[in-house]
VOGU-3710 file (C-alpha; in Angstrom, 3 decimals, decimal comma):
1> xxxxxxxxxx> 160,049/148,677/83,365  163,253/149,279/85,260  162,678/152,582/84,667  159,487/153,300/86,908  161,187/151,994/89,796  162,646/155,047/91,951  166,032/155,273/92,869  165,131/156,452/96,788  165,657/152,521/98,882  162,977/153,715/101,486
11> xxxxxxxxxx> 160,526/154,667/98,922  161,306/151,322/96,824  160,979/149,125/99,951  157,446/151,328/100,416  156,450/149,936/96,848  157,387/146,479/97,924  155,657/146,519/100,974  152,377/147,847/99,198  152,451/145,256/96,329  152,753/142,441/98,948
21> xxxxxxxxxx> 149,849/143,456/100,910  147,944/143,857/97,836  148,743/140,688/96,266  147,826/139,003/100,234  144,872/140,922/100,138  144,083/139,703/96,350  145,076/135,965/97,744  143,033/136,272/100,872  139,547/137,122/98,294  140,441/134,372/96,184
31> xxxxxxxxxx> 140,847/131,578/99,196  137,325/132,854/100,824  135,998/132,670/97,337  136,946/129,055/96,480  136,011/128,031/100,310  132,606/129,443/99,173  132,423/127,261/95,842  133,742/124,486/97,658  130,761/124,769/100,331  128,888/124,862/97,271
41> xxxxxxxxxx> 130,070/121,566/95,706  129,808/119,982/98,970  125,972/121,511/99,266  125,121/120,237/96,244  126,881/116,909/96,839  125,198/115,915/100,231  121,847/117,029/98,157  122,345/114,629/95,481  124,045/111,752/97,014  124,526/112,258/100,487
51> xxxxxxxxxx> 121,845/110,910/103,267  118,687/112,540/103,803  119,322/113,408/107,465  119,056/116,738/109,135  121,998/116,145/111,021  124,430/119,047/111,120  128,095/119,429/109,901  130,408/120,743/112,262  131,651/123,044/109,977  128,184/124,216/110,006
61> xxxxxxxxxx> 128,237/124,632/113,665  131,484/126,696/113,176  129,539/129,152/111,304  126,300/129,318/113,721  128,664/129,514/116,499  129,185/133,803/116,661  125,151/134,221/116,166  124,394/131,669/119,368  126,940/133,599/121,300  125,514/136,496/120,616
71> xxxxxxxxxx> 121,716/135,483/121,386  122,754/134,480/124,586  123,984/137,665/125,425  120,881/138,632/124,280  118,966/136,230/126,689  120,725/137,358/129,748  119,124/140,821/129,750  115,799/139,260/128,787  115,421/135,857/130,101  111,143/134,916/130,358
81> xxxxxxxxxx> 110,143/132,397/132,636  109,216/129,145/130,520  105,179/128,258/130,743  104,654/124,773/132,229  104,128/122,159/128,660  100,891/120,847/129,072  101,349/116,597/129,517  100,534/114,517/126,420  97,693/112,857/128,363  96,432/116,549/129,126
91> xxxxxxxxxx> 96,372/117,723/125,373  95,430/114,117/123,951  92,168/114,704/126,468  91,570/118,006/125,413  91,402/116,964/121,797  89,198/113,985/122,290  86,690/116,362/124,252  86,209/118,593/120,940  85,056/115,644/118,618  81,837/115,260/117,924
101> xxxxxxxxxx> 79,751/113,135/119,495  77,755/111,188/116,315  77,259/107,826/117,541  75,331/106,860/120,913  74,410/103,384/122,079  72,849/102,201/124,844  72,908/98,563/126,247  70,560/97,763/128,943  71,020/94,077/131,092  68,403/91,293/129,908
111> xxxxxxxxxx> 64,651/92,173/131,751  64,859/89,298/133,676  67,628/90,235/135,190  66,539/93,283/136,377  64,349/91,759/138,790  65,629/91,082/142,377  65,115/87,210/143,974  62,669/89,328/146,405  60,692/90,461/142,981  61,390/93,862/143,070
121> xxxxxxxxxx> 62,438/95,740/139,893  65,681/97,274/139,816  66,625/100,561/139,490  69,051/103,015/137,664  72,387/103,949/140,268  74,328/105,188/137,227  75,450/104,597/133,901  78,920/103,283/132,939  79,911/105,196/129,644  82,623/104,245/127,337
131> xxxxxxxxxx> 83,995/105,924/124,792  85,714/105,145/121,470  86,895/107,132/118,373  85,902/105,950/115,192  85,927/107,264/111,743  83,755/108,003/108,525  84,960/109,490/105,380  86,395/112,383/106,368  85,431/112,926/109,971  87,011/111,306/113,475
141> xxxxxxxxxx> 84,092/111,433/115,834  83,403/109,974/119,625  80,673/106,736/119,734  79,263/106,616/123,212  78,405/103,042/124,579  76,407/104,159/127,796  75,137/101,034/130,097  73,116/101,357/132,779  73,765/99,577/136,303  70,634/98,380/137,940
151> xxxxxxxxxx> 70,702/97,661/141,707  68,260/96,018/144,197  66,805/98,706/146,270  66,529/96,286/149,148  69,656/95,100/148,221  68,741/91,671/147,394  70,755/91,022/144,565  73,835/92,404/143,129  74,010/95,382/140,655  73,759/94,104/137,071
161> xxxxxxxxxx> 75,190/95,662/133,698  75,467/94,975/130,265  78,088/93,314/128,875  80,598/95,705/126,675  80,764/94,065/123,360  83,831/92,845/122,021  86,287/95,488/120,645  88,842/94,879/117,565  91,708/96,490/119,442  90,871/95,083/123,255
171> xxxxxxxxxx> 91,290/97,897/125,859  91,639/100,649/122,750  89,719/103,219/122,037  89,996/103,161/118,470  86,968/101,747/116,913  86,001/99,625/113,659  85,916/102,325/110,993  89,158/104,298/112,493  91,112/100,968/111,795  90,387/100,069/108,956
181> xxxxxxxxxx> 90,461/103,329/107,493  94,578/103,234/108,097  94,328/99,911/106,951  93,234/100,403/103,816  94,955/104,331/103,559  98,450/102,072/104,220  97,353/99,101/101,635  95,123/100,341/99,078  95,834/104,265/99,358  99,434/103,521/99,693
191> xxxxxxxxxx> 99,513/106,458/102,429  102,467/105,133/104,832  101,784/105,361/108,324  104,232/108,073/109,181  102,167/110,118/106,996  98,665/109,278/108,258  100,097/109,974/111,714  100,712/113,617/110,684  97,385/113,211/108,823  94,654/112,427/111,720
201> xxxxxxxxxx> 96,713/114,965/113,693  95,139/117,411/112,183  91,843/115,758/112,273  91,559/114,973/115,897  93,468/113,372/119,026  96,993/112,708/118,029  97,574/108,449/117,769  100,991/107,079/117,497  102,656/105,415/114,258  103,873/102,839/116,867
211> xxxxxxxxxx> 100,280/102,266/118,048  98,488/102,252/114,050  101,525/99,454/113,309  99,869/97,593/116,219  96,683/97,716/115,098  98,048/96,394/111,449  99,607/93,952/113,242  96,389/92,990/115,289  94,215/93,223/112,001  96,356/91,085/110,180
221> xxxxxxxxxx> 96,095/87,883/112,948  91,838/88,750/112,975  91,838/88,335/109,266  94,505/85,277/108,780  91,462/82,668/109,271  89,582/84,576/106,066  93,066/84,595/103,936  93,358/80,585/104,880  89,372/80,550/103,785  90,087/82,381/100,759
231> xxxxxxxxxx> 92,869/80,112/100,021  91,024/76,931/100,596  87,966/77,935/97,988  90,730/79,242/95,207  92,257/75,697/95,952  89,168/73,659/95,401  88,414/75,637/91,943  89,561/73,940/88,332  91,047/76,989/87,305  94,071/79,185/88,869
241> xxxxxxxxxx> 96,496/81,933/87,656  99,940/82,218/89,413  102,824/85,027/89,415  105,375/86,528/91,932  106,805/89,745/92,604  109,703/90,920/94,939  109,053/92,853/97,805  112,395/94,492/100,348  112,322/93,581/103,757  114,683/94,417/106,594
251> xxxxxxxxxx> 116,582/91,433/107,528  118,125/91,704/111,131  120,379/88,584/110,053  122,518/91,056/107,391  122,528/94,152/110,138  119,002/95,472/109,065  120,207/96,116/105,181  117,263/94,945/102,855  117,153/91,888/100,997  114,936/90,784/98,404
261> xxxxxxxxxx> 111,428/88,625/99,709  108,274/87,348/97,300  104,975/87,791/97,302  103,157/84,815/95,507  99,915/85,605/93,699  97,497/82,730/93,133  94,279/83,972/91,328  91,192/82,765/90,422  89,241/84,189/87,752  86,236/82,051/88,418
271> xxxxxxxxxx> 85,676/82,976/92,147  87,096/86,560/91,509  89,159/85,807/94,182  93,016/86,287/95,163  95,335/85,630/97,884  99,356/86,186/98,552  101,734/84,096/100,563  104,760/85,783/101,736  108,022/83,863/101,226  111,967/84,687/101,282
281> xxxxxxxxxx> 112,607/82,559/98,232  112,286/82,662/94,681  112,722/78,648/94,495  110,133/75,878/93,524  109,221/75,096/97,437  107,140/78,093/97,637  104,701/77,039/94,516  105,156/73,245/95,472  103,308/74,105/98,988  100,862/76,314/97,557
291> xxxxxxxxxx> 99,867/73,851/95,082  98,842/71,196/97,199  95,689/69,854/97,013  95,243/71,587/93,726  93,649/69,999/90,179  92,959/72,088/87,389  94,442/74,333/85,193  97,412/76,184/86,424  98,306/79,245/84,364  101,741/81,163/84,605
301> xxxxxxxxxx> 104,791/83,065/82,742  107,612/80,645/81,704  109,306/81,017/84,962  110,813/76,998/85,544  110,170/77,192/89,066  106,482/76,325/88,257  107,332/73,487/86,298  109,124/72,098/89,506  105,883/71,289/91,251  104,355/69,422/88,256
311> xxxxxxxxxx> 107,108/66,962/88,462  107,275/66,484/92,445  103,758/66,202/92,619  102,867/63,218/90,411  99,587/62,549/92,774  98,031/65,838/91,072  96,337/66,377/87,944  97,795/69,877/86,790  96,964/71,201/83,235  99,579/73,798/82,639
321> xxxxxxxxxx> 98,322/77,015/80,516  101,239/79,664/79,331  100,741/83,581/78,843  99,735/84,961/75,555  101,044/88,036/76,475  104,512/87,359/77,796  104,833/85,941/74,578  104,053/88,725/72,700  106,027/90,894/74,812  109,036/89,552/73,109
331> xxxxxxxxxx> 107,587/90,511/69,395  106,820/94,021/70,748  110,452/94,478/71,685  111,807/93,533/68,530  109,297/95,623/66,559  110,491/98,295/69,030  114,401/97,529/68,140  113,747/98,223/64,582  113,028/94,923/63,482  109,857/94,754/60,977
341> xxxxxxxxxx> 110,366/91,442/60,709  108,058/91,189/63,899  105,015/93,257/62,530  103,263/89,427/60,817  103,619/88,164/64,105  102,098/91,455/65,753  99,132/91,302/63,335  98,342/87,832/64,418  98,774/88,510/67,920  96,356/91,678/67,418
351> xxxxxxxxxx> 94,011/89,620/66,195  93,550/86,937/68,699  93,176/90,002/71,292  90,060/91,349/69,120  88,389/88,179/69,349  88,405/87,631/72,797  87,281/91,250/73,233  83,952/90,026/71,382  83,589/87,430/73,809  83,125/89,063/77,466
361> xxxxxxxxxx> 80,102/87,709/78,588  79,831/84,959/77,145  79,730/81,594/79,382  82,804/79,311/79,021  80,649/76,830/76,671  80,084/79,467/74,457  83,447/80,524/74,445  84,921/77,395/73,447  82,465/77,086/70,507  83,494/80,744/69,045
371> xxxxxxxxxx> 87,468/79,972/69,847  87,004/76,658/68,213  85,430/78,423/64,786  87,433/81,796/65,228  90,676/81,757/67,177  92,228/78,081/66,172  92,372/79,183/62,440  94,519/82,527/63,747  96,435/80,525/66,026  97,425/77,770/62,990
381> xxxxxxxxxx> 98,906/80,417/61,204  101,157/81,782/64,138  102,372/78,389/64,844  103,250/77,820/61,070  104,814/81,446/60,807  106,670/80,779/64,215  108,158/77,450/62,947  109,150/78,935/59,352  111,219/81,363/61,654  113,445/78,884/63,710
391> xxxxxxxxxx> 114,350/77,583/60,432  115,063/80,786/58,936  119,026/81,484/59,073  118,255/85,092/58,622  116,698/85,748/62,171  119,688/85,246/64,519  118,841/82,989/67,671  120,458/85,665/69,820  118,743/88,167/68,266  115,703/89,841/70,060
401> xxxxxxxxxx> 112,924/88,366/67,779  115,221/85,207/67,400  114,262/84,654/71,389  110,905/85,740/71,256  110,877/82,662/68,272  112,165/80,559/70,576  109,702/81,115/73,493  106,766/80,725/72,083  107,586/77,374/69,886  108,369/74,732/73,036
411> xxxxxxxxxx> 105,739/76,276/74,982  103,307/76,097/71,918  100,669/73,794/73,552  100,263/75,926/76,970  100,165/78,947/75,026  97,122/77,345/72,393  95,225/76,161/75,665  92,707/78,383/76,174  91,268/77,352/72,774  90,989/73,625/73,003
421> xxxxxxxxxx> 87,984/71,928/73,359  86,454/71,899/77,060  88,894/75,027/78,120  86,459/77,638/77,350  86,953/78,918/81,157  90,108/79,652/80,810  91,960/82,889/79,943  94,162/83,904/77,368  96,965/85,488/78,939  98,205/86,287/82,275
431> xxxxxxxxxx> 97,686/89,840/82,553  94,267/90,098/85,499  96,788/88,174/88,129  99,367/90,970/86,872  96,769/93,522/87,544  96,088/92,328/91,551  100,263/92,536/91,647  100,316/96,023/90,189  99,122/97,863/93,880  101,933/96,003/95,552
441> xxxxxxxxxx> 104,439/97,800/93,539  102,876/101,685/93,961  102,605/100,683/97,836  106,558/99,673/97,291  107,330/103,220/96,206  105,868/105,129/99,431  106,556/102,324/102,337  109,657/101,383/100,918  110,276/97,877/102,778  108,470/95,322/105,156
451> xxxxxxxxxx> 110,260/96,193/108,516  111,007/92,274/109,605  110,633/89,095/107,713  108,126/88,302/110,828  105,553/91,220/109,466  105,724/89,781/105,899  102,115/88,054/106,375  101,237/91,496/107,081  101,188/92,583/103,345  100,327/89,307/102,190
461> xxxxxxxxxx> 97,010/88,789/104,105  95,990/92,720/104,018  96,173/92,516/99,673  94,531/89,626/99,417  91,632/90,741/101,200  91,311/93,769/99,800  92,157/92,204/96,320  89,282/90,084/96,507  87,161/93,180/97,657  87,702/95,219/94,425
471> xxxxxxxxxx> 87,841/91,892/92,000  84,143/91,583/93,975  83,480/95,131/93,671  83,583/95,442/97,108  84,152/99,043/99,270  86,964/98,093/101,616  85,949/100,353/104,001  82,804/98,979/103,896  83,778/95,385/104,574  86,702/96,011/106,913
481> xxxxxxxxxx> 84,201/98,110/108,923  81,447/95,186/108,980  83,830/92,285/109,619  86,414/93,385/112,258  83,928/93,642/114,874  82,285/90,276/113,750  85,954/88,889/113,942  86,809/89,980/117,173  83,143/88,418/118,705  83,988/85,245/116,617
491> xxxxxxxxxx> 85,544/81,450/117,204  88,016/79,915/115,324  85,152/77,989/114,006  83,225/80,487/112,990  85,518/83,473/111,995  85,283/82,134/108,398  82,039/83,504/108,275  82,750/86,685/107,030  84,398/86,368/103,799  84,412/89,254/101,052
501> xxxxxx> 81,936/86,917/99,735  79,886/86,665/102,481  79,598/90,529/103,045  78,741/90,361/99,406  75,882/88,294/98,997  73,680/89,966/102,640
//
């Protein structure tokens, strides 16, 4: 290799200096090629882990910096005067002129008071006209309320007007159907309120998520004295269902980080009813103070916290009733483990589940009769097979179907309820109560969190209302849009009045 090299110094210092600036050159690619794989990384890190804020990077702004120096070259040789922004109340205006007027009503004074003391009728100076926006499936629109003022033409009395009827949001212009609609988008849609903003944007007159959490807010105190009515006829039944199910909510004690809260279910399938109560604990004191007053039946999972109450509340007769299906759950996963040794147990399971199939519709006398004849000879054999298996060394107690064994056996009694004499009302598992939870947990995904403990009635109240609606068959819409107006008119002894029930037997 020696041998290329020349012999001239000048012309091998020339060679040196050439390889150096090629191997700088070479080094110079390379570093602006791992920067760019770097930025990469970094892109792809921030996607995957990093927060989900638009915020920039200052390298970022590094890199926009030449382009921004060069549009504002660009905007001193062409530099347009700005057009004055129209004000919010201007455009908001604009857009509630180009609804549709659908609705007008007209509220005249009482006749005998439009007749002066002198006995002169009265006559028309103007009308007063308020407006509201309201919605129907699909369509914001205006309602005009026009009321005429009557005056004494020889001035004997003083002008006279209807009196505006009571509004669900007082001094609003949102009406009935508008509310509940985000009501129910927010709690049965699970549409958060964000996204309905940007939603009847596009329909009409912008309206605030600030202002919609408001009317939640307002909603939820106008329909707290049908949730305590609800809860008072579920009380008084013989028959109730009970589960829980954790819900986040921002906790300004821990620096607004999320903690875990409960909503308690209490069902009745008699009434076809439901209510939640809101609660940051997962203890016995919730269930205790919900189960006052109560005698009857109580049905739950094996969670011990509803044991607690039983015992503290000696006063009460409480008939507890397990879950059929919790404990089949626990045969399912073993079966799903690879153990066979569950499929007997399946089988039997399988065909308690056909029976009661055959008897929807039937009354709860009849019911007891065909459980009695049909069911107790199935449920004998379970019982025997589940015994034979705590004594069988072979099944391991730590073992999946060793602890589906052992739930069922001590629990035995609860579980064989619903088929003893004079029980015919009462269900076999668990699993309708489960079904009024389920919504919670899809609303979960898209709101994420209850934004103070203080709102936490908000979710509670607003599902058990419209719980009750679709266990009644009920259209929310329907009923929120009949009984928020009759709310806001009524007293707090009469507000109980309008019930799911109520708006379901007119």
């Amino acid at each position: 290799m020696s041998d290329d090299l020349p012999n001239d110094p000048a012309e091998l210092q020339a060679m040196i200096l050439a390889k150096r600036k090629a191997a700088e050159e070479q080094y110079r690619i390379l570093t602006l090629q791992l920067r760019k794989m770097e930025a990469k990384v970094q892109a792809l890190m921030q996607q995957y882990f990093g927060r989900s804020s638009e915020q920039l990077d200052p390298n970022q702004l590094k890199l926009a910096l030449g382009s921004v120096m060069a549009d504002d070259a660009l905007a001193e040789e062409v530099s347009p005067v700005p057009s004055k922004p129209r004000s919010p109340s201007e455009r908001r205006q604009r857009r509630i002129e180009d609804l549709p007027i659908l609705e007008t009503v007209r509220l005249e004074p009482p006749l005998e008071e439009r007749t002066a003391p002198d006995g002169t009728p009265m006559v028309v100076i103007r009308e007063e006209i308020t407006e509201e926006i309201d919605y129907r499936p699909g369509v914001l629109f205006r309602r005009q309320i026009i009321r005429p003022v009557y005056a004494s033409p020889s001035h004997a009395a003083a002008p006279v007007i209807a009196a505006l009827p009571a509004r669900v949001i007082p001094g609003g212009q949102a009406g009935p159907g508008l509310i509940a609609h985000v009501v129910i988008a927010k709690y049965c849609d699970h549409v958060p309120i964000h996204r309905q903003e940007q939603i009847l944007a596009r329909m009409g007159p912008p309206f605030t998520r600030q202002a919609m959490g408001k009317w939640v807010s307002h909603v939820t105190a106008l329909l707290t004295p049908i949730h305590a009515a609800l809860r008072k006829d579920i009380l008084q039944g013989r028959y109730i269902q009970m589960d829980e199910t954790p819900i986040s909510v921002l906790d300004p004690e821990r620096g607004g980080k999320a903690r875990d809260a409960w909503l308690w279910a209490v069902h009745s399938p008699e009434q076809n009813s439901v209510i939640f109560e809101f609660n940051k604990s997962r203890s016995h004191a919730p269930p205790k103070a919900l189960l006052e007053g109560f005698e009857g039946v109580l049905q739950t999972d094996g969670f011990s916290a509803y044991g607690t109450p039983l015992d503290a509340l000696p006063g009460h007769r409480i008939v507890r009733a397990a879950c059929m299906a919790h404990a089949r759950r626990g045969f399912v996963a073993a079966l799903q483990a690879g153990d066979d040794r569950a499929t007997p147990f399946l089988v039997l399971f399988g065909a308690l589940y056909r029976l009661e199939a055959e008897i929807k519709g039937m009354c709860p006398i009849e019911r007891a009769v065909f459980r009695s004849e049909r069911s107790v000879p199935i449920l004998i054999q379970l019982h025997a097979r589940l015994r034979s298996a705590s004594s069988d060394l072979a099944i391991l107690s730590q073992s999946i179907l060793g602890k589906a064994v052992a739930y069922c056996l001590p629990r035995w009694s609860e579980l064989s309820l619903f088929a003893e004499p004079g029980y015919g009302h009462v269900l076999i598992d668990n699993n309708p109560t489960e079904r009024q939870i389920r919504p919670t947990k899809l609303g979960l995904k898209n709101w994420l969190f209850v934004g103070h403990p203080d709102a936490g009635d908000n979710p509670a109240v607003l599902y058990s209302i419209i719980g009750t609606c679709t266990l009644l068959k009920v259209d929310p819409w329907a009923y929120f849009n009949w009984a928020l107006p009759n709310l806001a008119a009524a007293t707090n002894m009469t507000a109980a009045n309008f019930t799911p029930q109520r708006f379901n037997a007119r």
